[in-house]
DSSP file (Angstrom, degrees, kcal/mol; ACC not computed):
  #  RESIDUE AA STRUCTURE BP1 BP2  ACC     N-H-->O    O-->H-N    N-H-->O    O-->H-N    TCO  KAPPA ALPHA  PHI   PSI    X-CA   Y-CA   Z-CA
    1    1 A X     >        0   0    0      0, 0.0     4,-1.6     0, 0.0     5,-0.1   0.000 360.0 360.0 360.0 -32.6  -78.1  -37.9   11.4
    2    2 A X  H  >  +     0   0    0      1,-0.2     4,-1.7     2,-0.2     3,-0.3   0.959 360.0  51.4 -81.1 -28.2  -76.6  -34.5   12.6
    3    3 A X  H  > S+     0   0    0      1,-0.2     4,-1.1     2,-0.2    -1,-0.2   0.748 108.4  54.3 -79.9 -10.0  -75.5  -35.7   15.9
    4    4 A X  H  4 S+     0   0    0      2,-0.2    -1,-0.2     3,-0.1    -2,-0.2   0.744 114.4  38.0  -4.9 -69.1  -73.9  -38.4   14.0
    5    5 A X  H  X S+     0   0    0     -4,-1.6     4,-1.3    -3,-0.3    -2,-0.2   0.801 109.6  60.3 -73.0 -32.5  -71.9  -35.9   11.7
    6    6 A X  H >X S+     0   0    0     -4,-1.7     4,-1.1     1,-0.3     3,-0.9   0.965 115.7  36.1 -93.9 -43.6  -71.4  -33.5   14.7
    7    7 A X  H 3X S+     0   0    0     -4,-1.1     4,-0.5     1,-0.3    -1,-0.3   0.314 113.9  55.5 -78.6   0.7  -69.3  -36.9   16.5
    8    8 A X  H 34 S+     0   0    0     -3,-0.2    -1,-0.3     2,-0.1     4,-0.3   0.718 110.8  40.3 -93.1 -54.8  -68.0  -37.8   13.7
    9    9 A X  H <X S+     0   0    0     -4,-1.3     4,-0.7    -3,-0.9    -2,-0.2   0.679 112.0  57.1 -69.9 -23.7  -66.5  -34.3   13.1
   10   10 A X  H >X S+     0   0    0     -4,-1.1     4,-3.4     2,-0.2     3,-1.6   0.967 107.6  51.9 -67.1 -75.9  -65.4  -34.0   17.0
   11   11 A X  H 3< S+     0   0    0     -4,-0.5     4,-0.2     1,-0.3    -2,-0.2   0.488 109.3  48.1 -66.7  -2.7  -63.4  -37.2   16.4
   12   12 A X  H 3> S+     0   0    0     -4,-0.3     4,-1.4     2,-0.2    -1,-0.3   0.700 112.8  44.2 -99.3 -26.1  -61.6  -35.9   13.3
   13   13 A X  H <X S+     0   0    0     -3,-1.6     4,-7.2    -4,-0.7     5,-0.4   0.895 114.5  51.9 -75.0 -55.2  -60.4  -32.5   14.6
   14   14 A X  H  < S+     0   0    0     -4,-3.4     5,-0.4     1,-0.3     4,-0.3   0.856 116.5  39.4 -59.6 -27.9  -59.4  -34.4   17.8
   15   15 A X  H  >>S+     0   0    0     -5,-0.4     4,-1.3    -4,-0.2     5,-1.0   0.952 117.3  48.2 -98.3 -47.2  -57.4  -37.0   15.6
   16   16 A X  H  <5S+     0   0    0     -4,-1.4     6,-0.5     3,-0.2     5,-0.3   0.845 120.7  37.0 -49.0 -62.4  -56.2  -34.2   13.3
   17   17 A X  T  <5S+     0   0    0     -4,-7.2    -1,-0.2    -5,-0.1    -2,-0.2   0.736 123.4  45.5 -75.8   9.1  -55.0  -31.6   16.9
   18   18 A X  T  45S-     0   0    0     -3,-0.5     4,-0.3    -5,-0.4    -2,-0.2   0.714 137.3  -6.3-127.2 -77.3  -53.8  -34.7   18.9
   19   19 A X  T  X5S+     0   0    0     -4,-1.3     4,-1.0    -5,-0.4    -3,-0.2   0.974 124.0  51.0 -59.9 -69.3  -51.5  -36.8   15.9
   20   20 A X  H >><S+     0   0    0     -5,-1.0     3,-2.4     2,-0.2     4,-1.3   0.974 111.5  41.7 -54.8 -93.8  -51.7  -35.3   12.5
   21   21 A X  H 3> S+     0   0    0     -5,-0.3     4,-1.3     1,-0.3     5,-0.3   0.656 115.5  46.0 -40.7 -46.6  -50.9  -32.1   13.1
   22   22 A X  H 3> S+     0   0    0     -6,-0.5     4,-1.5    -4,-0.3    -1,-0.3   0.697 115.4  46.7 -17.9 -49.7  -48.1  -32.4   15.6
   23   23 A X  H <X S+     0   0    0     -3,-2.4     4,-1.8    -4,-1.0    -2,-0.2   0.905 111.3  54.2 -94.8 -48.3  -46.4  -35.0   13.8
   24   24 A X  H  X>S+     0   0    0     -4,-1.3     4,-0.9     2,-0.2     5,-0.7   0.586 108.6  42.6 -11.3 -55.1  -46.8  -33.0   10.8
   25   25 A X  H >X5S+     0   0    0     -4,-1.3     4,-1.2    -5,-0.3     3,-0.8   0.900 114.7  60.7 -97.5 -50.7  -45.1  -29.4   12.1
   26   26 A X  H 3<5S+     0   0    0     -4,-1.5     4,-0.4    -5,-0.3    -2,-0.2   0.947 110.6  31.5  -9.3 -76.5  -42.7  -31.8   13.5
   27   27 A X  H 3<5S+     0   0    0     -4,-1.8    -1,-0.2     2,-0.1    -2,-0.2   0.716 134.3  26.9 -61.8 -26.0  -41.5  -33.5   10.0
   28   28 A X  H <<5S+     0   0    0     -4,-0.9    -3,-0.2    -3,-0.8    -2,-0.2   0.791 123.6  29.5-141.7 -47.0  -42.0  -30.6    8.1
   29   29 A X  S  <<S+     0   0    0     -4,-1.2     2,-0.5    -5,-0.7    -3,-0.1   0.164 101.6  81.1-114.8  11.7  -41.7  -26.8    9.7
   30   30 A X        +     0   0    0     -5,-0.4    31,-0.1    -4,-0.4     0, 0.0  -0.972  44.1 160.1-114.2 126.1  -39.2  -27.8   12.5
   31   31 A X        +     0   0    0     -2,-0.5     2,-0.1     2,-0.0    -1,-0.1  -0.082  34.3 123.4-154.1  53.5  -35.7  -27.8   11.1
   32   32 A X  S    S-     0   0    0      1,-0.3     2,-0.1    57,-0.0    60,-0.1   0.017  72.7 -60.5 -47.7 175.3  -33.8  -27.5   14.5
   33   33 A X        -     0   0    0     58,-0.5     2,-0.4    -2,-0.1    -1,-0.3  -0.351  44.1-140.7 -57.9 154.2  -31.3  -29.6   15.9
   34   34 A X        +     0   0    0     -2,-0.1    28,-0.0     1,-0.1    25,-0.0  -0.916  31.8 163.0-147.4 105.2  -32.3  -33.0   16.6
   35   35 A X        +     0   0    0     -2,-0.4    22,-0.3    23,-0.1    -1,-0.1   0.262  35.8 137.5-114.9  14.0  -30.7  -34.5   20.2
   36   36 A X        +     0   0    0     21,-0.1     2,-0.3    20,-0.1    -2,-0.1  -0.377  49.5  64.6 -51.3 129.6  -33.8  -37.8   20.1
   37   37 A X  S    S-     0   0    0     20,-0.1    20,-1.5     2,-0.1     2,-0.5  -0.781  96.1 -53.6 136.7 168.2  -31.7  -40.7   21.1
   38   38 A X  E     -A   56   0A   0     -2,-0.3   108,-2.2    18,-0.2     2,-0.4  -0.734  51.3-175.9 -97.8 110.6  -29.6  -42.4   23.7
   39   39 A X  E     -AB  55 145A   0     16,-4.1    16,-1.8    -2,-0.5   106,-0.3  -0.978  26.6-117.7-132.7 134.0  -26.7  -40.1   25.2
   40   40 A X  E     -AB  54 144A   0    104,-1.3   104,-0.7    -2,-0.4     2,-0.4  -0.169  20.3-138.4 -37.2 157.2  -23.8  -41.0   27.8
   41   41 A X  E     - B   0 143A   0     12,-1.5    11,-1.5   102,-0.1     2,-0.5  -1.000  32.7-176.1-111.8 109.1  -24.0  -38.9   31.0
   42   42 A X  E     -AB  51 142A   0    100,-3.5   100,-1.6    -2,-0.4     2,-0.3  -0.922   4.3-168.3-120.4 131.5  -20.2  -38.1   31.5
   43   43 A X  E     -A   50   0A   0      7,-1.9     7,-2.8    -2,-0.5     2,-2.7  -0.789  26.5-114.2-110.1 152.3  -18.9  -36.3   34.4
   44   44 A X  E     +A   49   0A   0     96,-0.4     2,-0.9    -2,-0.3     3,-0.4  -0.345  43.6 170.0 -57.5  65.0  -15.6  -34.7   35.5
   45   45 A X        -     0   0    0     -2,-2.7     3,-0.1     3,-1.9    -1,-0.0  -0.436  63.3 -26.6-103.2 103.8  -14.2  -36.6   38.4
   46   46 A X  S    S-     0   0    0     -2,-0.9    -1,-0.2     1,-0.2     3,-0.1   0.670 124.4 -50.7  93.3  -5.5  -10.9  -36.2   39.8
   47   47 A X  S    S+     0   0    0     -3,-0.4     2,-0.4     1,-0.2    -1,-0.2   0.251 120.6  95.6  99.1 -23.0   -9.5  -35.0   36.5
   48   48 A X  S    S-     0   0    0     -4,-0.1    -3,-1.9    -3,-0.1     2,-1.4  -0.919  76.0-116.0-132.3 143.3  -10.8  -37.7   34.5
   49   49 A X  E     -A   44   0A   0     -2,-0.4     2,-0.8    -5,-0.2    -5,-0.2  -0.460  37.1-175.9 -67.8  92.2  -13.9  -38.2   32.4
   50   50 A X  E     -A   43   0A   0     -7,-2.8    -7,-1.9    -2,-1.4     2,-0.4  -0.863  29.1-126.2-130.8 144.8  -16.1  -40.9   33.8
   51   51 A X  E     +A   42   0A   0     -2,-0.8    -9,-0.2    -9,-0.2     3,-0.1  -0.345  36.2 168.4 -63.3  94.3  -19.1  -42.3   32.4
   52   52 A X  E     -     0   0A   0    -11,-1.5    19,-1.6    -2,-0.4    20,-0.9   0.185  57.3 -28.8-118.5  47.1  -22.1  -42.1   35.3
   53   53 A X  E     - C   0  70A   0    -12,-0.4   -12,-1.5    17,-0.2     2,-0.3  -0.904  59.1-107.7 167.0 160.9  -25.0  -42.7   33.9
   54   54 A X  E     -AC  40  69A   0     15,-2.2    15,-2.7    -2,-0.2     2,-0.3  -0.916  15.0-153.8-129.8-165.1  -27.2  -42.6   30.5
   55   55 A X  E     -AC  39  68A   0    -16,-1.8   -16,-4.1    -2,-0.3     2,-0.5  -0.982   6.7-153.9-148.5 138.5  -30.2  -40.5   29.2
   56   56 A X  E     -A   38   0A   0     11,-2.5   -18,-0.2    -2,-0.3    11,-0.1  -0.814  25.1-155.2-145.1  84.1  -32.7  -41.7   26.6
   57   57 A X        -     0   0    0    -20,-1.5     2,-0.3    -2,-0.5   -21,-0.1   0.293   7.6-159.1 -21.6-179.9  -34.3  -38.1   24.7
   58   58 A X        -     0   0    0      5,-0.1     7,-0.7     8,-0.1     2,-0.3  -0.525  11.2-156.2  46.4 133.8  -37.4  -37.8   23.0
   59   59 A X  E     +J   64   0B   0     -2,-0.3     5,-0.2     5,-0.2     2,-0.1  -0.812  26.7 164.2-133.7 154.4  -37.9  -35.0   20.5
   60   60 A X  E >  S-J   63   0B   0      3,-0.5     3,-1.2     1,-0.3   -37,-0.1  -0.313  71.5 -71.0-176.9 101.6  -41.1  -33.2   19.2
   61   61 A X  T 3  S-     0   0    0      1,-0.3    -1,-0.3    -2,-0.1    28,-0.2  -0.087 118.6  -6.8  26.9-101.4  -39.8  -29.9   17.4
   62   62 A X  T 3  S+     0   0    0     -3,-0.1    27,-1.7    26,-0.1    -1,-0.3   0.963 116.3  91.4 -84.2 -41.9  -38.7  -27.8   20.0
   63   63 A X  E <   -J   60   0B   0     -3,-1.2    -3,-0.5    25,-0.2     2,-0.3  -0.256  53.2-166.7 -82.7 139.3  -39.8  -29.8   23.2
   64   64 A X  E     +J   59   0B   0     31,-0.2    23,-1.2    -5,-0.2     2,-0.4  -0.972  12.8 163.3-133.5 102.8  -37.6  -31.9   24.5
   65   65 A X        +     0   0    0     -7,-0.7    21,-0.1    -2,-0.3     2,-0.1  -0.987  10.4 121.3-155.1 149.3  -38.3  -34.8   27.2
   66   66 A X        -     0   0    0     -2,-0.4    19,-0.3   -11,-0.0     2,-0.3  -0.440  34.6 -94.7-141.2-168.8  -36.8  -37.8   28.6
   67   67 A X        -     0   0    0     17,-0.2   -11,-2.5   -11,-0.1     2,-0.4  -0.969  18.7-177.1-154.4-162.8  -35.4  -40.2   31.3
   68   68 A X  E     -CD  55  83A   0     15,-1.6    15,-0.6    -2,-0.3     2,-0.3  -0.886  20.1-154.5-147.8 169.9  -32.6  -41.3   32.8
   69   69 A X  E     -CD  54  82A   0    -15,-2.7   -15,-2.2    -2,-0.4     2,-0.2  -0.783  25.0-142.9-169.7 128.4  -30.9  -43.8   35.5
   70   70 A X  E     -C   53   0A   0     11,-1.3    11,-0.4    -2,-0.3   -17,-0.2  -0.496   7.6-165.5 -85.9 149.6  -27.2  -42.6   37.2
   71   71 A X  S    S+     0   0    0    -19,-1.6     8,-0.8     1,-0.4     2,-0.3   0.377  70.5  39.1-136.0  -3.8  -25.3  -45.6   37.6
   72   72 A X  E    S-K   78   0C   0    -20,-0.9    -1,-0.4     6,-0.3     6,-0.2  -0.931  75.5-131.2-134.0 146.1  -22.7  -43.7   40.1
   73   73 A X  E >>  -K   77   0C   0      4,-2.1     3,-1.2     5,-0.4     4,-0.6  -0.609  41.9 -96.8 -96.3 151.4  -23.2  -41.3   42.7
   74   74 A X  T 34 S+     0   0    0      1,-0.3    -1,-0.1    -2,-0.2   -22,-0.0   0.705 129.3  55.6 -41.2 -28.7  -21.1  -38.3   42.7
   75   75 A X  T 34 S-     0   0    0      2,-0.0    -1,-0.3     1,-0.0    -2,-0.2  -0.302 121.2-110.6 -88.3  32.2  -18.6  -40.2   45.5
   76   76 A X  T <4 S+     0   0    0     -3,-1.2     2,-0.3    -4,-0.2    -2,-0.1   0.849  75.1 142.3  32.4  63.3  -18.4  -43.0   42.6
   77   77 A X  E  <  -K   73   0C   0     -4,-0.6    -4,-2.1     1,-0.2    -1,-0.1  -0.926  62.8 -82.3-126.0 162.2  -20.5  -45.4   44.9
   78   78 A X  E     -K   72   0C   0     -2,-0.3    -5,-0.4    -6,-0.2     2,-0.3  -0.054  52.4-171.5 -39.6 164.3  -23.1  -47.7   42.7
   79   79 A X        +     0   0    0     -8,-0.8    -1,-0.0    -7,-0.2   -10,-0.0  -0.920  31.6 175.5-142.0 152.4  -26.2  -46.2   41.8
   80   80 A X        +     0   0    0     -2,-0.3     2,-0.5     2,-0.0    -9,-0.2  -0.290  39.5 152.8-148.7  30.3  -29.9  -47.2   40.0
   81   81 A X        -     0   0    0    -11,-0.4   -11,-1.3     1,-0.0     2,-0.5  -0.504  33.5-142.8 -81.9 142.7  -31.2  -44.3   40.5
   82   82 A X  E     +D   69   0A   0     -2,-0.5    19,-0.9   -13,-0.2     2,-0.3  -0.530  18.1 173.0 -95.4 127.3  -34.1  -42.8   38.1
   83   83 A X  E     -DE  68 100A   0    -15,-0.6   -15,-1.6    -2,-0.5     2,-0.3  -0.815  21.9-146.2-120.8-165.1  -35.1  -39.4   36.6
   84   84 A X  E     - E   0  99A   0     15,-2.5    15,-2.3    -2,-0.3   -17,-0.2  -0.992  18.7-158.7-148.7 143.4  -37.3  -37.8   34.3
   85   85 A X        -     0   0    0    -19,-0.3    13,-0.2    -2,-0.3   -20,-0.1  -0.137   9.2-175.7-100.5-160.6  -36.2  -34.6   32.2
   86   86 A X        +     0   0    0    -22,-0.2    11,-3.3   -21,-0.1   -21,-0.2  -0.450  29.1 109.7 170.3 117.1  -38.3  -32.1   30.6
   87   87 A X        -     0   0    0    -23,-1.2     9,-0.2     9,-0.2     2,-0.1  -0.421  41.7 -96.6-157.9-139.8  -36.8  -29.0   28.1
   88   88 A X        -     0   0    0      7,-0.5     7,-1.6   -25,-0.2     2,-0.5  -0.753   9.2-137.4 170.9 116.9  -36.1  -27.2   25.1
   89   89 A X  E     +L   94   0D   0    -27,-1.7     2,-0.3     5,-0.2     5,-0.2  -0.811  18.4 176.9-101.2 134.8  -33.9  -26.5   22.3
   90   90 A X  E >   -L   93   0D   0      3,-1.5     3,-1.0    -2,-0.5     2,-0.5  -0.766  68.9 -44.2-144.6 106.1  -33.6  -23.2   21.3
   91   91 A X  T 3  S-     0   0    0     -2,-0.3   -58,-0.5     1,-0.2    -2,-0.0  -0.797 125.4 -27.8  73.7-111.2  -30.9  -22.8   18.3
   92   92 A X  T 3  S+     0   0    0     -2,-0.5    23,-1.5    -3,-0.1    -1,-0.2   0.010 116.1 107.1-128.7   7.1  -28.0  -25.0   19.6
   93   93 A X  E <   -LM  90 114D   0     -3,-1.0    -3,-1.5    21,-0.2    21,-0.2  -0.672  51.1-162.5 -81.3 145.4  -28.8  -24.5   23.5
   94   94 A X  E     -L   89   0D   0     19,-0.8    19,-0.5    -5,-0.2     2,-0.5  -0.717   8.1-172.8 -97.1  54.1  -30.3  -27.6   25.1
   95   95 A X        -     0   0    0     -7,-1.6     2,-0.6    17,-0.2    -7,-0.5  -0.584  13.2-179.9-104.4 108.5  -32.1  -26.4   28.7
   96   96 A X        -     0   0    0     15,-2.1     2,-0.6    -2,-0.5    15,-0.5  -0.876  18.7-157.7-100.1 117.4  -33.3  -29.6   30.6
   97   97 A X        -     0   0    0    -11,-3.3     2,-0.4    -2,-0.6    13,-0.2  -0.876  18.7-178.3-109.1 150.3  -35.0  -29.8   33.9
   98   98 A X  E     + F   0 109A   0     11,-1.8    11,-0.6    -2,-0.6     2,-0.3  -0.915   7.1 179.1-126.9 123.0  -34.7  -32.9   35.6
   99   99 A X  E     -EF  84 108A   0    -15,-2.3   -15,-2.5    -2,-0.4     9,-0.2  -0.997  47.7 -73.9-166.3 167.4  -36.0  -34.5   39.1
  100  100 A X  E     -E   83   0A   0      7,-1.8   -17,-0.2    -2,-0.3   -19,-0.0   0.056  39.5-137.8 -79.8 166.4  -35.9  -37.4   40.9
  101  101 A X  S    S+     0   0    0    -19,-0.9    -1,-0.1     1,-0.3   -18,-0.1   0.854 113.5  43.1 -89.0 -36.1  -38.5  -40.6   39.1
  102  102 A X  S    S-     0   0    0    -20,-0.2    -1,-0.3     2,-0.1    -2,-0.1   0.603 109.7-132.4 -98.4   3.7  -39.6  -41.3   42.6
  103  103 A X        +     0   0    0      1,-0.3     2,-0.5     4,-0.1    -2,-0.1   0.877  45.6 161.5  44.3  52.4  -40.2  -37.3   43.9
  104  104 A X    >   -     0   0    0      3,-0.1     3,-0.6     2,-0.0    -4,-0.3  -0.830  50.7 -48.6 -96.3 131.1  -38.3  -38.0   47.0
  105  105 A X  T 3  S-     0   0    0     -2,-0.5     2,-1.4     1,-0.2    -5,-0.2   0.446 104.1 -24.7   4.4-167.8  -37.1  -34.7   48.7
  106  106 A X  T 3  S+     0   0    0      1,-0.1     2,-1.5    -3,-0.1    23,-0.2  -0.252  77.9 139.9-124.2  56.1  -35.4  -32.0   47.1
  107  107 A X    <   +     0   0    0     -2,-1.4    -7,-1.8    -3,-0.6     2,-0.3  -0.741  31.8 123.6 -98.6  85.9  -33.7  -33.6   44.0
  108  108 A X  E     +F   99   0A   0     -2,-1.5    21,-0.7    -9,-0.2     2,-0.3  -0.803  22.9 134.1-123.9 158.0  -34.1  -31.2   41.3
  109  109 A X  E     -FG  98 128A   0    -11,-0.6   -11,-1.8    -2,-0.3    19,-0.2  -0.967  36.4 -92.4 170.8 179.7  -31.8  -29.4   39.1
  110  110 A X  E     - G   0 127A   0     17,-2.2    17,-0.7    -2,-0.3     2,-0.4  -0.501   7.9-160.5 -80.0 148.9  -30.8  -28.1   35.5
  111  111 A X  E     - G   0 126A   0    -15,-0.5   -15,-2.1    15,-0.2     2,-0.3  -0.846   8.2-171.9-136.2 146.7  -28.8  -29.0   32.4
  112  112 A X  E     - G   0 125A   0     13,-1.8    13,-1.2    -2,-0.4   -17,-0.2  -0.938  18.6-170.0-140.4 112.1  -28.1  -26.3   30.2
  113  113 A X        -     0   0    0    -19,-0.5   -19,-0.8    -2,-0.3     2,-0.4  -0.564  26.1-156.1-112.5 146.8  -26.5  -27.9   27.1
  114  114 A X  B     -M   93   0D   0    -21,-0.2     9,-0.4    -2,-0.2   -21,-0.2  -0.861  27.3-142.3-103.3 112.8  -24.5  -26.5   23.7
  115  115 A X        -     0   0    0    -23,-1.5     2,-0.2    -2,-0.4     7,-0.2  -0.582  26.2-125.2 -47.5 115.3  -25.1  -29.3   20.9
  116  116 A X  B > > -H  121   0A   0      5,-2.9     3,-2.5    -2,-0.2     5,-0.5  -0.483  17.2-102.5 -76.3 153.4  -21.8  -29.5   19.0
  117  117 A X  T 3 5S+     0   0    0      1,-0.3    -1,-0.1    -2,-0.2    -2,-0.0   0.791 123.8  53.1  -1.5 -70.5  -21.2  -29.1   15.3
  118  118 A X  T 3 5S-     0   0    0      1,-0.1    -1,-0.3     2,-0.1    -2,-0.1   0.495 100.6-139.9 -61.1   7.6  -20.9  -32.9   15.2
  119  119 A X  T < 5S+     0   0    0     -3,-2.5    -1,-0.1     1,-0.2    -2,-0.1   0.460  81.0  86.7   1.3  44.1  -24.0  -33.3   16.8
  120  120 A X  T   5S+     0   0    0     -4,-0.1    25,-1.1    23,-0.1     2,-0.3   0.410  80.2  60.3 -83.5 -25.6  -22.9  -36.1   18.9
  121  121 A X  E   < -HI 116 144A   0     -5,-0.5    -5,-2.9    23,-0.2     2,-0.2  -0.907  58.1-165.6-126.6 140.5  -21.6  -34.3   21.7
  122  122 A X  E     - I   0 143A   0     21,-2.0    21,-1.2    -2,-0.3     2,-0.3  -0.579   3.4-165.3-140.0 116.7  -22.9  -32.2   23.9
  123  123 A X  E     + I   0 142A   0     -9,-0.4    19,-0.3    -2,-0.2     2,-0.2  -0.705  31.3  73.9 -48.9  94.2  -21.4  -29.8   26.3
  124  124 A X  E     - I   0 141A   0     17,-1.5    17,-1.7    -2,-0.3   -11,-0.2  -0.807  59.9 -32.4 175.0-158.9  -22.6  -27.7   29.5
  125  125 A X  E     -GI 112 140A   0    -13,-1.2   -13,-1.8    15,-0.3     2,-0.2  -0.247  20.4-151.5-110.7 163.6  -23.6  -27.6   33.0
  126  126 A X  E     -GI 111 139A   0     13,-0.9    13,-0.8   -15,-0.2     2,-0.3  -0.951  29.2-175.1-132.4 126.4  -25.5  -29.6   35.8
  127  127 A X  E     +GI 110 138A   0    -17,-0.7   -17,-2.2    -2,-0.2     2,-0.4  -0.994  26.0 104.7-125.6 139.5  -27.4  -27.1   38.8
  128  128 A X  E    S-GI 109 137A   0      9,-1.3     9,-2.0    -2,-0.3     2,-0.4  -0.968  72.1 -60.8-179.5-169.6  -29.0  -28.1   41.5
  129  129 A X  E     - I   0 136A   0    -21,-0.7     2,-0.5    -2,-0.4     7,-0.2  -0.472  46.3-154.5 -85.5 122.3  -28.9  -28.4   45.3
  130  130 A X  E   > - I   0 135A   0      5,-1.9     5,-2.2    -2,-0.4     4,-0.4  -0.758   2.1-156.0 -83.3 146.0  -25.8  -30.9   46.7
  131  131 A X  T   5S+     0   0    0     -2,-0.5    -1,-0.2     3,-0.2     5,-0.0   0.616  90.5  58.4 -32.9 -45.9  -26.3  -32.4   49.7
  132  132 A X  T   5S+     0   0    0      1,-0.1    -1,-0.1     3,-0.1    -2,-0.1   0.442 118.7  38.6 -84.9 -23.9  -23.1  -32.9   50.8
  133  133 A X  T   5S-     0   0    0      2,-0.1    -2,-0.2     4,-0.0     3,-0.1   0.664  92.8-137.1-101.6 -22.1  -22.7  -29.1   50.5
  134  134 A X  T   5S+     0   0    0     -4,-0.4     2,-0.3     1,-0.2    -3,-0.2   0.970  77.7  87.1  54.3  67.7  -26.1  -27.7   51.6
  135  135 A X  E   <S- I   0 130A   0     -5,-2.2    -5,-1.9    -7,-0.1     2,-0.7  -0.951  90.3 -77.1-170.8-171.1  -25.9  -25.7   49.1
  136  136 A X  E     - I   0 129A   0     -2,-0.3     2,-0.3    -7,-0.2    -7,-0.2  -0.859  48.4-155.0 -96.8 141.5  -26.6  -25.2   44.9
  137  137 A X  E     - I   0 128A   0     -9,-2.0    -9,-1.3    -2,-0.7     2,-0.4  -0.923  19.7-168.7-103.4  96.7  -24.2  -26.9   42.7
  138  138 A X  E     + I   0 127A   0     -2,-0.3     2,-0.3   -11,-0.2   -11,-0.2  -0.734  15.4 172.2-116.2 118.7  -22.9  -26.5   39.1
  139  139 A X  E     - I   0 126A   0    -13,-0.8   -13,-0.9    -2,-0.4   -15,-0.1  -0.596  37.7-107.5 -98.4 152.7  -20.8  -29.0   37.4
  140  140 A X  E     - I   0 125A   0     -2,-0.3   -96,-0.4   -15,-0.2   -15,-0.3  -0.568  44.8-179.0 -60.5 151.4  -19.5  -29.5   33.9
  141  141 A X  E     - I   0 124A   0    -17,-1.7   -17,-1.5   -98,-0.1     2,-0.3  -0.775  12.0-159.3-109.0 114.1  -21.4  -32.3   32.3
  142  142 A X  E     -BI  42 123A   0   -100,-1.6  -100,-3.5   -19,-0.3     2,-0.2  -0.806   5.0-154.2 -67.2 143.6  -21.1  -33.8   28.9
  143  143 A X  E     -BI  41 122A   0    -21,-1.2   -21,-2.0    -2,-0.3     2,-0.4  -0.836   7.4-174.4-100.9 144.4  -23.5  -35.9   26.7
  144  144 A X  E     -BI  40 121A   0   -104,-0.7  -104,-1.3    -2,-0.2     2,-0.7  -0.941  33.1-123.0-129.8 148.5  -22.3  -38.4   24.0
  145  145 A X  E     -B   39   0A   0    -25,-1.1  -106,-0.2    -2,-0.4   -25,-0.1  -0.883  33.8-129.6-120.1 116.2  -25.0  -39.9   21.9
  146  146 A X        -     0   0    0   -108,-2.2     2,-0.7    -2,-0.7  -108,-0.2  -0.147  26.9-111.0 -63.3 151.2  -24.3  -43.9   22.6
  147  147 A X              0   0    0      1,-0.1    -1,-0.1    -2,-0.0  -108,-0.0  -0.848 360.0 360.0-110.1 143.9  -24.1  -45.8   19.2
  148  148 A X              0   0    0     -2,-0.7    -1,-0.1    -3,-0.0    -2,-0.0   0.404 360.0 360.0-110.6 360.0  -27.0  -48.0   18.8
């Protein structure tokens, strides 16, 4: 009967530190900004705003994690390429890191975000190493949260 109770009690803490509680300090004690949800990837190109890509968020209080697929390459040639983020909101900053789905060679980088007011949009940088430059990179980026 106690080793019963004692697995019985194992499996309720575990269901309680693993769900409950999470979901819980989530719902209830987090009352950040909230960027869960489908956002354009828009870049500066040429002078003009074009759309290369989207990003689909995940939220859990602070932690912030995702993926993505670029649908143009910086030289506006096609693209399908995949990532997967991984962040943090802290007040109205957004800091994502990002790398490539498949971990082929050295495709890493940053977003560093400010969620606007409207909290549709969000504004800030892309770092990471170009290719075409041999060297580290940062470009303006915006997010638009796609209407669903």
């Amino acid at each position: 009967m106690g080793v019963f109770a004692s697995i019985v009690a194992t499996v309720v803490v575990a269901i309680i530190v693993k769900w409950i509680w999470p979901d819980f300090k989530d719902r209830s004690l987090y009352n950040g900004i909230r960027v869960e949800g489908i956002w354009e990837i828009i870049e500066l190109r040429n002078g003009k705003n074009v759309k290369v890509g989207q990003i689909e968020l995940t939220q859990q209080g602070r932690i912030v994690k995702g993926t993505s697929t670029r649908t143009k390459t910086r030289d506006g040639k096609k693209s399908e390429r995949k990532f997967h983020y991984h962040g943090f909101i802290n007040g109205h900053q957004a800091t994502l890191i990002f790398e490539d789905a498949k971990g082929v060679g050295f495709d890493t980088g940053t977003y560093v975000f400010t969620v606007q007011n409207d909290a549709k949009t969000m504004v800030g940088m892309a770092t990471f190493h170009g290719k075409a430059e041999n060297k580290i990179v940062s470009e303006p980026r915006t997010l638009i949260k796609a209407v669903c």
